[in-house]
Structures are given as structure tokens and as C-alpha cells.
PyMOL commands that place a pseudoatom at each C-alpha (Angstrom):
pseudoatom trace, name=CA, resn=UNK, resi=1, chain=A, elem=C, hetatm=0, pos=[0.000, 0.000, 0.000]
pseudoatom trace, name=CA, resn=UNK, resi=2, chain=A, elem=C, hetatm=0, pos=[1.420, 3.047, -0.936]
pseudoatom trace, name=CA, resn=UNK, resi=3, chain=A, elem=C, hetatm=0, pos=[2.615, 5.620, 1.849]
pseudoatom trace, name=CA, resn=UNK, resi=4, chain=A, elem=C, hetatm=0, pos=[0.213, 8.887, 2.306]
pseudoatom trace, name=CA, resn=UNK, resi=5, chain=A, elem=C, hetatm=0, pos=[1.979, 11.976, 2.840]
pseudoatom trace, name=CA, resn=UNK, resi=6, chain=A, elem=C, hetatm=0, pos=[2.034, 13.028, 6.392]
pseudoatom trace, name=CA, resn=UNK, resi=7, chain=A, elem=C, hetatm=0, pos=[-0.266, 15.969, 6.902]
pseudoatom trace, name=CA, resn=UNK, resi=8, chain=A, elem=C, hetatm=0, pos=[0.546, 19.156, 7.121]
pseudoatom trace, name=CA, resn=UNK, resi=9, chain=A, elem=C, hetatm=0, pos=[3.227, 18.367, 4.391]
pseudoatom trace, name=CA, resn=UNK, resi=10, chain=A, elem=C, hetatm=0, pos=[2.825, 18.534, 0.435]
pseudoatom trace, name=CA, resn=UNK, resi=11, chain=A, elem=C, hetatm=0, pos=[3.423, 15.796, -1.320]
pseudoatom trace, name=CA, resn=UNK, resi=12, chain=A, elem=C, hetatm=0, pos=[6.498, 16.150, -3.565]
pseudoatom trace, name=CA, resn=UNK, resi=13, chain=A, elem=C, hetatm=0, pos=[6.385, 13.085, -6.918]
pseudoatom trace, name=CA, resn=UNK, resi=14, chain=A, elem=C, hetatm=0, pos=[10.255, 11.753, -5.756]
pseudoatom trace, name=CA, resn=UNK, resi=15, chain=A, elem=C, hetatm=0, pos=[13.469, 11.895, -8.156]
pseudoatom trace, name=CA, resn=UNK, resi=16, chain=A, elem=C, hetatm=0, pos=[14.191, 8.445, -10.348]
pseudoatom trace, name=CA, resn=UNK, resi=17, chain=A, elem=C, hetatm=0, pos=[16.483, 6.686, -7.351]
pseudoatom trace, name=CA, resn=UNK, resi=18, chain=A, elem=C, hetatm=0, pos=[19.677, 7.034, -10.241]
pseudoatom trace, name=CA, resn=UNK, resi=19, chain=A, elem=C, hetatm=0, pos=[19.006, 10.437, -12.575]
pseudoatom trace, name=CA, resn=UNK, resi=20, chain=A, elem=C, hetatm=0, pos=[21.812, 9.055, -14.590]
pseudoatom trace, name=CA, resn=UNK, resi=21, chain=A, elem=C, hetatm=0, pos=[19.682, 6.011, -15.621]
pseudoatom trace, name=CA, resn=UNK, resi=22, chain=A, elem=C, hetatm=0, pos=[18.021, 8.630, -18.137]
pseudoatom trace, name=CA, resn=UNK, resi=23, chain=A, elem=C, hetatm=0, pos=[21.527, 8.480, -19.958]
pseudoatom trace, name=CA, resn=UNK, resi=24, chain=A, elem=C, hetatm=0, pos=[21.839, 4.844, -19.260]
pseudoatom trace, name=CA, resn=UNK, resi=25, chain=A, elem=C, hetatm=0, pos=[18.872, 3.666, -21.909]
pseudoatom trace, name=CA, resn=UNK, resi=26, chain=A, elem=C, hetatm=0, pos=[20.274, 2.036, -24.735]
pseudoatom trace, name=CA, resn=UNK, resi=27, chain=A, elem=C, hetatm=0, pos=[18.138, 1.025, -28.054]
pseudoatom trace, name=CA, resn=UNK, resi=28, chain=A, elem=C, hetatm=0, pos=[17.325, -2.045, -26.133]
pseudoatom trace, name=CA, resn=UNK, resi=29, chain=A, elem=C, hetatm=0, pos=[16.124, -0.912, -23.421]
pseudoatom trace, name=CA, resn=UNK, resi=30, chain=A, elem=C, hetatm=0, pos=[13.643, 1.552, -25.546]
pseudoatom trace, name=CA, resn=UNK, resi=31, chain=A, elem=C, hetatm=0, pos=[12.309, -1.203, -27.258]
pseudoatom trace, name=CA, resn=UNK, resi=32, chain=A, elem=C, hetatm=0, pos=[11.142, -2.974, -24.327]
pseudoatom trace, name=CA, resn=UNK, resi=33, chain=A, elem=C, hetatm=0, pos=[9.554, -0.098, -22.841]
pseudoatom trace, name=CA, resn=UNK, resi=34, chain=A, elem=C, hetatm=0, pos=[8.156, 0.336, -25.910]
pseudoatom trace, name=CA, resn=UNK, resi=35, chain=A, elem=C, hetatm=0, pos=[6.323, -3.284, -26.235]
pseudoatom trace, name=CA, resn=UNK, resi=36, chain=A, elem=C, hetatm=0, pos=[5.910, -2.813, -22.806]
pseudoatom trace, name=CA, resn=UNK, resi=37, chain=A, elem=C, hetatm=0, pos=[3.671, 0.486, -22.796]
pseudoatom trace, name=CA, resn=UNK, resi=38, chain=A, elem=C, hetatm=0, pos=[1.433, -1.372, -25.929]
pseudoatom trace, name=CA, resn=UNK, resi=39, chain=A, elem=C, hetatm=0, pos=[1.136, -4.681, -24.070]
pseudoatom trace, name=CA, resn=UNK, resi=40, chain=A, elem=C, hetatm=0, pos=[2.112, -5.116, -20.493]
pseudoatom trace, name=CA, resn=UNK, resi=41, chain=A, elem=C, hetatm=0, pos=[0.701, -8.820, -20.117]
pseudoatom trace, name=CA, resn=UNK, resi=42, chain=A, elem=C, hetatm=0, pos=[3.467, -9.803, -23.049]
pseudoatom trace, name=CA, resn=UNK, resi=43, chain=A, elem=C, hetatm=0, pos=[5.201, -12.854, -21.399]
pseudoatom trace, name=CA, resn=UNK, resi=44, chain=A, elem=C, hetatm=0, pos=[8.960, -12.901, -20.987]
pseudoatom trace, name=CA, resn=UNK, resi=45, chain=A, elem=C, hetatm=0, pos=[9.936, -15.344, -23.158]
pseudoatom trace, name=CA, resn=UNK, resi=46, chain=A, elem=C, hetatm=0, pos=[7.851, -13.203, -26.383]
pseudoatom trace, name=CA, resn=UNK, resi=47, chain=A, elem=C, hetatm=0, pos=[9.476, -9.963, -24.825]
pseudoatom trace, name=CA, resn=UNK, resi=48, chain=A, elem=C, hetatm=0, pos=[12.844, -11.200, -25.436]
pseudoatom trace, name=CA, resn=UNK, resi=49, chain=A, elem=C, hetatm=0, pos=[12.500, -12.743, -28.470]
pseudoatom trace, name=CA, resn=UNK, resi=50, chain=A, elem=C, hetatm=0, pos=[11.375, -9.741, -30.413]
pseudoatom trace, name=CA, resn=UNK, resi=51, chain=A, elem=C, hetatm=0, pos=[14.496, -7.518, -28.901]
pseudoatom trace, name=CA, resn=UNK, resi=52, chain=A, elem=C, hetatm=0, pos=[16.758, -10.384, -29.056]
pseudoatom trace, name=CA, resn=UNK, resi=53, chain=A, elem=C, hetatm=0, pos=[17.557, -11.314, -26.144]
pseudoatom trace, name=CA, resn=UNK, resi=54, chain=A, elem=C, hetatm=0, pos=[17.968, -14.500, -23.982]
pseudoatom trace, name=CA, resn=UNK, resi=55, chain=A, elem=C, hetatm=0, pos=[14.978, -14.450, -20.806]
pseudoatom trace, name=CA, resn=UNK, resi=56, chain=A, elem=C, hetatm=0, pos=[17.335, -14.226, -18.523]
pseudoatom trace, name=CA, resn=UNK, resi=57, chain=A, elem=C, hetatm=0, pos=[18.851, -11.190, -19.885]
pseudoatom trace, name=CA, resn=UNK, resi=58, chain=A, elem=C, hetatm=0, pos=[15.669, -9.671, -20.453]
pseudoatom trace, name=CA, resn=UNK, resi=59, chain=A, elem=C, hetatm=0, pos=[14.797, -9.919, -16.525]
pseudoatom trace, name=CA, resn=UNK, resi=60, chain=A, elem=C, hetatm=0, pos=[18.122, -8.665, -15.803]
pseudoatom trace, name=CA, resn=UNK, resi=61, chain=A, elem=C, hetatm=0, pos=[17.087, -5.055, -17.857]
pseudoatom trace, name=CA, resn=UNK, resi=62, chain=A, elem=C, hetatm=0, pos=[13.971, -5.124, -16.640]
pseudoatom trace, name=CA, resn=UNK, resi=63, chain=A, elem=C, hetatm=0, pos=[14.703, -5.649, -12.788]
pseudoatom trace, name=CA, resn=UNK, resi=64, chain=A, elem=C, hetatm=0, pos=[17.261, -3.097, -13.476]
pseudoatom trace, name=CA, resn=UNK, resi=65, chain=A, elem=C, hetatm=0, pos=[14.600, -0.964, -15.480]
pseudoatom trace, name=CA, resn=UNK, resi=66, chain=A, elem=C, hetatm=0, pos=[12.728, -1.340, -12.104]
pseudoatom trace, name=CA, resn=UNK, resi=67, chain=A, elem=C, hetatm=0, pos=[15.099, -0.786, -9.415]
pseudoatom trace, name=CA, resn=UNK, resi=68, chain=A, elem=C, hetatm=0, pos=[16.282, 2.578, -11.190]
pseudoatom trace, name=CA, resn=UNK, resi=69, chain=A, elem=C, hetatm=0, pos=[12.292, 3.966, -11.196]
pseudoatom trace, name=CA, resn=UNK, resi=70, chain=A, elem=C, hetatm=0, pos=[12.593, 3.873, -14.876]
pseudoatom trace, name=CA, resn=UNK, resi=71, chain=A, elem=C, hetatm=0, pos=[9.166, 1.138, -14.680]
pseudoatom trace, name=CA, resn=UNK, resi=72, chain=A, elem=C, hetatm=0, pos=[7.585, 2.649, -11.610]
pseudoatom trace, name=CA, resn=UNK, resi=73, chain=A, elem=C, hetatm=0, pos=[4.747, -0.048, -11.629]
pseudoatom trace, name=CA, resn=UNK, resi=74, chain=A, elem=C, hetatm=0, pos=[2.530, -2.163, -14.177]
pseudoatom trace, name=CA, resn=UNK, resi=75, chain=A, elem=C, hetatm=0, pos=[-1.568, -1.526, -13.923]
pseudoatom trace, name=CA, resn=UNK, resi=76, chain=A, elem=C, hetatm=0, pos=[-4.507, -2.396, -16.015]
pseudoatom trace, name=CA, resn=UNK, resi=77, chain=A, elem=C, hetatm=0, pos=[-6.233, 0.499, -18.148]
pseudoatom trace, name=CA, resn=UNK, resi=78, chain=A, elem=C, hetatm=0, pos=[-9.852, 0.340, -18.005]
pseudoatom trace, name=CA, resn=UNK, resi=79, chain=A, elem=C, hetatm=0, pos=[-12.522, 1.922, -19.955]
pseudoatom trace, name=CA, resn=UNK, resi=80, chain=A, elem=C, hetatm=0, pos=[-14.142, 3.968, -17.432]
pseudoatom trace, name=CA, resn=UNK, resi=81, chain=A, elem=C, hetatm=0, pos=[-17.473, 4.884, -19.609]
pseudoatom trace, name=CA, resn=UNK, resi=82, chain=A, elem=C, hetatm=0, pos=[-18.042, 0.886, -19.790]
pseudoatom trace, name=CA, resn=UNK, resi=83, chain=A, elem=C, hetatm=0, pos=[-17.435, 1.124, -15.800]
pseudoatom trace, name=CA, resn=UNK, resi=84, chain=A, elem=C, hetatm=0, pos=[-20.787, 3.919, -15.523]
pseudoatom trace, name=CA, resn=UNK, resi=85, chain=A, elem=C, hetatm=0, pos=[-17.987, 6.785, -15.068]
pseudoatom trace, name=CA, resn=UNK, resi=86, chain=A, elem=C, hetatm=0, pos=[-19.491, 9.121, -18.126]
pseudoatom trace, name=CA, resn=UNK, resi=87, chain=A, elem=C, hetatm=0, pos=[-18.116, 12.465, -17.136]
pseudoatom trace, name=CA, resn=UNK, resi=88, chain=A, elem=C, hetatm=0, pos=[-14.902, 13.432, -17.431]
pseudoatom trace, name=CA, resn=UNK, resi=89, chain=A, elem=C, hetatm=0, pos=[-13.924, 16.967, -15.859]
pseudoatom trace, name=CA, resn=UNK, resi=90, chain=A, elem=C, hetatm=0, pos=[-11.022, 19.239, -14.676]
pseudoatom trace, name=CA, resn=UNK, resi=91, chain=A, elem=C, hetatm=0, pos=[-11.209, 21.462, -11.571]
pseudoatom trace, name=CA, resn=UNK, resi=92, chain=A, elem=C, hetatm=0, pos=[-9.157, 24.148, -11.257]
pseudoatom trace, name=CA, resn=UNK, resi=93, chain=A, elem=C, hetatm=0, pos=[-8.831, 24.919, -7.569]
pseudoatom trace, name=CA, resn=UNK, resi=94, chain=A, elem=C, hetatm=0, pos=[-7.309, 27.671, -5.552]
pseudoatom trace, name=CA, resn=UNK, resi=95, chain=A, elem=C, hetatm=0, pos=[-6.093, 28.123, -1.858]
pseudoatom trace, name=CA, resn=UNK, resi=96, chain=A, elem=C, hetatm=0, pos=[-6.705, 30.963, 0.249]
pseudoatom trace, name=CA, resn=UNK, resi=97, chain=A, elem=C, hetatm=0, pos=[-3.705, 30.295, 1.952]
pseudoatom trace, name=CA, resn=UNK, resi=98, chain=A, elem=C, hetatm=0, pos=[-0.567, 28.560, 0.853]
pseudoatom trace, name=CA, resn=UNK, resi=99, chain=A, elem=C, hetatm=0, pos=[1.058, 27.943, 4.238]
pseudoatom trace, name=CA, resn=UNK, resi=100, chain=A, elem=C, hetatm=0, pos=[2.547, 24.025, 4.575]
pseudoatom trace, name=CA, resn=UNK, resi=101, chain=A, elem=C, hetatm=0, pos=[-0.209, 23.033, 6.830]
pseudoatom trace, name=CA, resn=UNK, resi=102, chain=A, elem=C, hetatm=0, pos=[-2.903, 24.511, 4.133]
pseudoatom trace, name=CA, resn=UNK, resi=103, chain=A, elem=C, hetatm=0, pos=[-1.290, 22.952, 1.349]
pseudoatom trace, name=CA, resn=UNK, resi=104, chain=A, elem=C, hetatm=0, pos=[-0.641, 19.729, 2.895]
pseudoatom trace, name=CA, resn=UNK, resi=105, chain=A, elem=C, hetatm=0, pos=[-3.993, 19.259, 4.227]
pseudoatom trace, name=CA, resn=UNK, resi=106, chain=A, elem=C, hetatm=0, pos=[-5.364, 19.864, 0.898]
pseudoatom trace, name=CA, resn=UNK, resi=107, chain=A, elem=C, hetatm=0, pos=[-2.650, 17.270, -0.682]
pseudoatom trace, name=CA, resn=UNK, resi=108, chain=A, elem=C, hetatm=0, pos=[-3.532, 15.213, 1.703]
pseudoatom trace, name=CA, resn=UNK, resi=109, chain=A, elem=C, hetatm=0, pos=[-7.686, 15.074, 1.796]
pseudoatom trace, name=CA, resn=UNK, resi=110, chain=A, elem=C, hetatm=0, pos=[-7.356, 15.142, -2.313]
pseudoatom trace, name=CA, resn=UNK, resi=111, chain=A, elem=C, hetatm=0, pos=[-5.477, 11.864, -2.582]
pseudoatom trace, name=CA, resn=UNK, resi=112, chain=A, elem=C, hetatm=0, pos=[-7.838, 10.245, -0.355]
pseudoatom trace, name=CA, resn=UNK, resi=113, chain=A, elem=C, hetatm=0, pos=[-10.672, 10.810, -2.798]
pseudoatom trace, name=CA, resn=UNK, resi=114, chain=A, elem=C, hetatm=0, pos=[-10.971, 7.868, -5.894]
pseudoatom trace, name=CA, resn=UNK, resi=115, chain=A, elem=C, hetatm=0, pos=[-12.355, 9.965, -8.015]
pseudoatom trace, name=CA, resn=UNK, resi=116, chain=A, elem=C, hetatm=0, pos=[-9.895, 12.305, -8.478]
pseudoatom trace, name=CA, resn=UNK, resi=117, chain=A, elem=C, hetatm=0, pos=[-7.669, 10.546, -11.541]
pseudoatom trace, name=CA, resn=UNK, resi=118, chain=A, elem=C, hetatm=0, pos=[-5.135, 13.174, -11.133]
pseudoatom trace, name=CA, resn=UNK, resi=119, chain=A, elem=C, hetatm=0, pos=[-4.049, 16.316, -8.735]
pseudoatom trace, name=CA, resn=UNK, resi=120, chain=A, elem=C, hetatm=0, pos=[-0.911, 18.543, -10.315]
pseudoatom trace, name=CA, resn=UNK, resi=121, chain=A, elem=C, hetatm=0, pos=[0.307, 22.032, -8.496]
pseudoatom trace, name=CA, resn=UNK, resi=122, chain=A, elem=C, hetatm=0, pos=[0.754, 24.683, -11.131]
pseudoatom trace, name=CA, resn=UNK, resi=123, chain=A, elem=C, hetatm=0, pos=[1.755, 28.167, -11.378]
pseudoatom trace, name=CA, resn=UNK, resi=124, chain=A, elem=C, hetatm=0, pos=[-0.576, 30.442, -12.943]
pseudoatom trace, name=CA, resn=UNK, resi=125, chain=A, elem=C, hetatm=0, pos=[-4.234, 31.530, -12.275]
pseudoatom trace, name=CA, resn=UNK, resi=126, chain=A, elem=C, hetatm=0, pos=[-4.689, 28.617, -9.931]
pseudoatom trace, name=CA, resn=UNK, resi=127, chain=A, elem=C, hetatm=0, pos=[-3.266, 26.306, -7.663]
pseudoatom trace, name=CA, resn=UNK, resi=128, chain=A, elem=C, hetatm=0, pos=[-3.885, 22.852, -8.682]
pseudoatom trace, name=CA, resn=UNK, resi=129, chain=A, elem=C, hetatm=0, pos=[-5.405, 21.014, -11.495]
pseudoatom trace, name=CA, resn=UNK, resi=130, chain=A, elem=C, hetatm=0, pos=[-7.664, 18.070, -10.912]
pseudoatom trace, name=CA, resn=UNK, resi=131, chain=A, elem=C, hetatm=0, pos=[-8.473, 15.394, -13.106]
pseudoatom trace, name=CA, resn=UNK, resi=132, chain=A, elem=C, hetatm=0, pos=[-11.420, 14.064, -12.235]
pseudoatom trace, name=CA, resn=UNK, resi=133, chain=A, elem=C, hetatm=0, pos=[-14.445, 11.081, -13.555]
pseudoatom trace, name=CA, resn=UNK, resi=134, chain=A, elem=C, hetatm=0, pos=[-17.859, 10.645, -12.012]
pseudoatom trace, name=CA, resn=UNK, resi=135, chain=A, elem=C, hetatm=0, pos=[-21.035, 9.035, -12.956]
pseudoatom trace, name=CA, resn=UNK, resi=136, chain=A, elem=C, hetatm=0, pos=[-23.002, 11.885, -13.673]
pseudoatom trace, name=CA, resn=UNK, resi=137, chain=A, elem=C, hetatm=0, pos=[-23.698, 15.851, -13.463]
pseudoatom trace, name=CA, resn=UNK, resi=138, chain=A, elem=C, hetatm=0, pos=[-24.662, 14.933, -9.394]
pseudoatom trace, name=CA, resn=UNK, resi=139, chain=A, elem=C, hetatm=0, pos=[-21.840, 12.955, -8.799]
pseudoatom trace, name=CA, resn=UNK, resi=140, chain=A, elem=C, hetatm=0, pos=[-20.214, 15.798, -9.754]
pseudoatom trace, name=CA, resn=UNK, resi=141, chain=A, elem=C, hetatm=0, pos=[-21.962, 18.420, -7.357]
pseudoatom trace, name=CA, resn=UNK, resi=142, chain=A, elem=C, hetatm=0, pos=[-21.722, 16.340, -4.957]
pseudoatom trace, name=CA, resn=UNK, resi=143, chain=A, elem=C, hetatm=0, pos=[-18.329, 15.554, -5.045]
pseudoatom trace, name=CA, resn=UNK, resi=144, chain=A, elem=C, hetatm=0, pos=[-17.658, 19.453, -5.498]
pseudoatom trace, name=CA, resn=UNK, resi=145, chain=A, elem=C, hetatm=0, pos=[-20.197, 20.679, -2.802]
pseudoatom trace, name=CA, resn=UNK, resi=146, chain=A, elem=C, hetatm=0, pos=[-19.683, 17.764, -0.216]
pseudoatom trace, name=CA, resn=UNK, resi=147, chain=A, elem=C, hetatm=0, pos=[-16.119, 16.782, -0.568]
pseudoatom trace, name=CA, resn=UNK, resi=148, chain=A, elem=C, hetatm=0, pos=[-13.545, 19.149, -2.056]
pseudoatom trace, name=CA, resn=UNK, resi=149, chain=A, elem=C, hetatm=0, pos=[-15.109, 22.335, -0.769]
pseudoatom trace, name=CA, resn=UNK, resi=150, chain=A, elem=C, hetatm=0, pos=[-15.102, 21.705, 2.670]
pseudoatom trace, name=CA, resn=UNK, resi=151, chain=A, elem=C, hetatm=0, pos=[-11.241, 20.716, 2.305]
pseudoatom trace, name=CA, resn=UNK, resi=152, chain=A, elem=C, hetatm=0, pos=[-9.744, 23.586, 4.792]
pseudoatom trace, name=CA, resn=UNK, resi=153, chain=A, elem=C, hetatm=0, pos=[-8.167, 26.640, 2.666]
pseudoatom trace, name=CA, resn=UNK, resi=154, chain=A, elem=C, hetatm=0, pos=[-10.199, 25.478, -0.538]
pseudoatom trace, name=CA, resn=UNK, resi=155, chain=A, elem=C, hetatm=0, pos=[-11.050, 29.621, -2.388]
pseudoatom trace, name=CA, resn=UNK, resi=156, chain=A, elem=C, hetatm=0, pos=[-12.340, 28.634, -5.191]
pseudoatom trace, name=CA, resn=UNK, resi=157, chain=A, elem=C, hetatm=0, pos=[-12.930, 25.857, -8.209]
pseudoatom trace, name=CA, resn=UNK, resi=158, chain=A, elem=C, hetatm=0, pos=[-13.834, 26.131, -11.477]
pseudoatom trace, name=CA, resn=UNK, resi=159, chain=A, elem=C, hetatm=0, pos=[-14.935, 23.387, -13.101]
pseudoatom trace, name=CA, resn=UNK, resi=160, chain=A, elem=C, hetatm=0, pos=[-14.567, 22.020, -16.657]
pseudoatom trace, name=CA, resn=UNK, resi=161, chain=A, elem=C, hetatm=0, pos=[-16.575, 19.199, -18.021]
pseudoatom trace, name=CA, resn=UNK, resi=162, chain=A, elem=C, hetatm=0, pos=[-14.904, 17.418, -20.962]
pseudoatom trace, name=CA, resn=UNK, resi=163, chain=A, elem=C, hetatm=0, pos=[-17.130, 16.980, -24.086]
pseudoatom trace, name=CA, resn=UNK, resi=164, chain=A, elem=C, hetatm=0, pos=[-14.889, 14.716, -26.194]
pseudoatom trace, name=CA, resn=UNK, resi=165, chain=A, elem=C, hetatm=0, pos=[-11.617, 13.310, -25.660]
pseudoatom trace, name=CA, resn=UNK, resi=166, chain=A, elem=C, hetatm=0, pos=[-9.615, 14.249, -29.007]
pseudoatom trace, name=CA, resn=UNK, resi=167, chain=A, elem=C, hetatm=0, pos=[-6.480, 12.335, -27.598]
pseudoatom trace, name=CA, resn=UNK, resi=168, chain=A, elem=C, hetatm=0, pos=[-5.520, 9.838, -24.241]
pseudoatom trace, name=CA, resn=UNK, resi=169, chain=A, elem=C, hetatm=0, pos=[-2.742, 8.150, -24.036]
pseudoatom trace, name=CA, resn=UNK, resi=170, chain=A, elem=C, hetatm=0, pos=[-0.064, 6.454, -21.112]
pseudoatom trace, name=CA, resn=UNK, resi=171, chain=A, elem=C, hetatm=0, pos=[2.633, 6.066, -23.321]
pseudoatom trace, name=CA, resn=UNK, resi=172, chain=A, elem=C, hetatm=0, pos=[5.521, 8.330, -22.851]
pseudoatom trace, name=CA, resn=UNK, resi=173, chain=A, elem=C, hetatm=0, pos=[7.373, 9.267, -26.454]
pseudoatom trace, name=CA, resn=UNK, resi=174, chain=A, elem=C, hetatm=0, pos=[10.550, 6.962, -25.470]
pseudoatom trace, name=CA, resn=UNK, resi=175, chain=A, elem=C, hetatm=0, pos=[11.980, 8.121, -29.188]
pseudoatom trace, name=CA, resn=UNK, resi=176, chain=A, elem=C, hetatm=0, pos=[12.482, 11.410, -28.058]
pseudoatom trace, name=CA, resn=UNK, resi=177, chain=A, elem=C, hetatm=0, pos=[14.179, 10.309, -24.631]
pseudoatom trace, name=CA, resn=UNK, resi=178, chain=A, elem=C, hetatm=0, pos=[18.135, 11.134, -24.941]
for i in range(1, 178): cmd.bond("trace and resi %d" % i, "trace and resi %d" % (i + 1))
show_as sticks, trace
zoom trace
């Protein structure tokens, strides 16, 4: 289970464990992260044979792919309208005060709610970006009225409900990785 940041503190994403694993991809290593990102159930054995490599040498790279934060985890993609989540939306929410405890609390209370997909701090107009799916137009007000404005320091949101989604994707663009 992944560790929740303490409150009172903001949640900062960490640093890959070795920055200089960036530099360390080869062509090989880009391929399987490659396959990898279009099929993550592809067995070992079919892995390495389309980037030529024995299976134990595969599981070497890819423990090492691993261990470096370079694979931070495998998950399943699901299709969340076929799951009754229809609406798609981004809040844009600002603090009223941006003291550690405010911030924190915020960071805090927002990862503890499922349907928020995503939470990123910005500069700008606002303070954070949410990414967020619910059911339907009430889901939504509730999860606005009842939930995210009565996080402590929460100014104001402004909503944005998503009427098509031109492009989604999880996979990075490893070709322009250096």
C-alpha cells in the first residue's frame, strides 16, 4: 500500500532513485519499454524474443529498469465509460492560503478521494489542477459541494466538463528520450 503523505506536508512526486539512468537507456532498453507500454501482459519469453535477447537477460534489464524507477509499476487500463464513469472533468482549484499546513492538508484530503484521476500544483491563475471522472452531473456536485469544498483553505474551483476526448494516451514518447 502506498505511503500517504504526512499531513501538514505537500506531497512532492520523488526523483528516479539514479538520474543518470536517463543516460543509461540504450536502443534495447527503448524497445522494451516500448512493447511494454502497448502490451504489459506480453510474457517474458515473447518480450525477449522480439528484442533479441535471452529471458534471462531480459529480466536482468527489466529488474534493473525497475530498481532505477525507470518502470515505476505495471496496472490495467480500463474503460471507465463501460465502468458507468461518463463524465470526465477538470477542476481548477485555488487556496486561500498557501502555508505548509494549508497545502498539505489539501494534498492530503485530495489523494484520499478515488475519483480524483489526477491532482498537479501549477503556477498560474490557480493552484492545482484536478483530473477528475464521475457518474453523472450529481456525482459531480456532490463531489464538489460535499467533498472538495469543505477541504480547509479550498477559495475557489472552477470546473470544466470534458465533451470529447480528441487524444488519451499512457505512453511516454521513449523516441524522443536522450
Amino acid at each position: 500500500m502506498p505511503k500517504q503523505p504526512a499531513r501538514g506536508k505537500s506531497k512532492v512526486k520523488p526523483a528516479l532513485k539514479h538520474s543518470e539512468s536517463l543516460q543509461a537507456l540504450d536502443e534495447i532498453d527503448r524497445q522494451i519499454l516500448q512493447l511494454l507500454q502497448e502490451n504489459s501482459r506480453i510474457t517474458s519469453t515473447e518480450l525477449a524474443r522480439q528484442v533479441n535477447l535471452s529471458t534471462p537477460g531480459l529480466q536482468k534489464r527489466l529488474k534493473k529498469l525497475e530498481t532505477t524507477g525507470v518502470i515505476g509499476r505495471y496496472v490495467t487500463l480500463m474503460n471507465r465509460e463501460a465502468l458507468g464513469l461518463d463524465l470526465l472533468c477538470f477542476a481548477q482549484v485555488t487556496l486561500a492560503h498557501h502555508q505548509p499546513e494549508c497545502v498539505g492538508e489539501f494534498c492530503h484530503q485530495v489523494t484520499e478521494l478515488p475519483e480524483v484521476l489526477e491532482c498537479h500544483h501549477l503556477t498560474g491563475d490557480f493552484d492545482y489542477l484536478l483530473k477528475v471522472v464521475v457518474a453523472n452531473h450529481q456525482h459531480l456536485e456532490q463531489l464538489l459541494s460535499e467533498k472538495i469544498t469543505k477541504i480547509p483553505g479550498v477559495d475557489r474551483i472552477r470546473t470544466n466538463i470534458v465533451l470529447n476526448e480528441i487524444k488519451t494516451s499512457t505512453s511516454l514518447p521513449l523516441k524522443s528520450v536522450h
